[in-house]
N, C-alpha and C positions, 0 to 999 in steps of 0.2 A: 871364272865367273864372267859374266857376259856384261856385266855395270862393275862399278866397280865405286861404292859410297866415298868420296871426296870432303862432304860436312858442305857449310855455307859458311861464307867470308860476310861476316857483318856489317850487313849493309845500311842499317837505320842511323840518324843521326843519334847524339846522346842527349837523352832525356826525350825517347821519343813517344813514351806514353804519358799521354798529360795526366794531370794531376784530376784523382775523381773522376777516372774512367777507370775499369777494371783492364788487364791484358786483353783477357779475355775478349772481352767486348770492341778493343781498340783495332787486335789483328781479327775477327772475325767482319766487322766494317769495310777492314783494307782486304779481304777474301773477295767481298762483294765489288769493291770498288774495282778491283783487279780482272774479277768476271766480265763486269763490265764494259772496260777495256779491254777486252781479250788480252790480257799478261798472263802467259803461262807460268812465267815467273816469277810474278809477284803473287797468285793466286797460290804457286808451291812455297814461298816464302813463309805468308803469312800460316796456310795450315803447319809448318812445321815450326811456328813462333807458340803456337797454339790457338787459331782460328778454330771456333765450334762449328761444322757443316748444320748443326741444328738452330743457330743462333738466326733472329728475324728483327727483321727491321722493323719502323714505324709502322710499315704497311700489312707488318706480318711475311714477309716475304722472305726468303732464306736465298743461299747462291745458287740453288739449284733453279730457283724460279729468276734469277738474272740473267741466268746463262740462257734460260729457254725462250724468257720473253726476245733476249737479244739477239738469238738465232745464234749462240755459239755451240755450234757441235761439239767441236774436240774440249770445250769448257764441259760441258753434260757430260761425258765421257769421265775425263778427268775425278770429275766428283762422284758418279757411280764409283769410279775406282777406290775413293777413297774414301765410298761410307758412306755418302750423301743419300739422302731417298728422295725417290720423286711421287712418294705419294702425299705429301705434304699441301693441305690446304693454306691459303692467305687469310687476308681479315677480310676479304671479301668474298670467301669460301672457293679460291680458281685453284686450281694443281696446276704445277710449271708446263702440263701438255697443252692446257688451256688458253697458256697465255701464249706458247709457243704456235698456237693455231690461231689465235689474232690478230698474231702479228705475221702469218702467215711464212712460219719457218716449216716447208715441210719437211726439210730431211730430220731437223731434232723431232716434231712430231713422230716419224716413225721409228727412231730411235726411243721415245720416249715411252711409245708402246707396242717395245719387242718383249 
C-alpha cells in the first residue's frame, strides 16, 4: 500500500470540550479555525474528531466558505475531498466562489468552478 494508516497520538488537553457544547459543534469550530490558519493538521484532526463539513457559523458560513474567502487552495481541495460542497449559500445568500472572487482569490475561484 502506498500510505500506510498510523492513527493519531492525542493531541487535545483533558477536558477539552467544555461543558454545554456538543463535540460536535466544538471540533467542527476548530475545522473552521484551522481553515483559517491554513493547518492542514489541525483541519484533518478535528474532521477525524468528528468535525461536520455541513456545520455553519453565526454568519451561516461553513469551512468551505473560509477556505474560499481566505484564498486557501489546497484547504478547498482538502474539503472537496472529503465531502464538503461548495454549493452551499451564507446568511447572506454568497456561495464560497463568491466570496472567493471578493477577495480576489483567483486560482480557488477557478477551482471552484471546474
Amino acid at each position: 500500500a502506498k500510505y500506510t494508516w498510523r492513527g493519531f497520538i492525542e493531541m487535545d488537553e483533558p477536558g477539552v470540550v467544555p461543558a454545554g457544547v456538543t463535540p460536535v459543534d466544538f471540533y467542527s469550530k476548530r475545522l473552521v479555525e484551522a481553515v483559517e490558519n491554513d493547518d492542514m493538521e489541525g483541519a484533518l484532526q478535528a474532521l477525524v474528531k468528528g468535525a461536520d463539513l455541513k456545520w455553519r457559523d453565526e454568519e451561516g458560513r461553513t469551512a468551505m466558505h473560509a477556505a474560499a474567502s481566505h484564498g486557501r487552495g489546497a484547504m478547498v481541495a482538502f474539503l472537496f475531498q472529503n465531502g464538503a460542497e461548495a454549493s452551499v449559500r451564507d446568511a447572506r445568500n454568497l456561495l464560497p466562489v463568491d466570496l472567493a472572487r471578493a477577495h480576489d482569490h483567483q486560482e480557488v475561484v477557478r477551482y471552484l468552478l471546474k
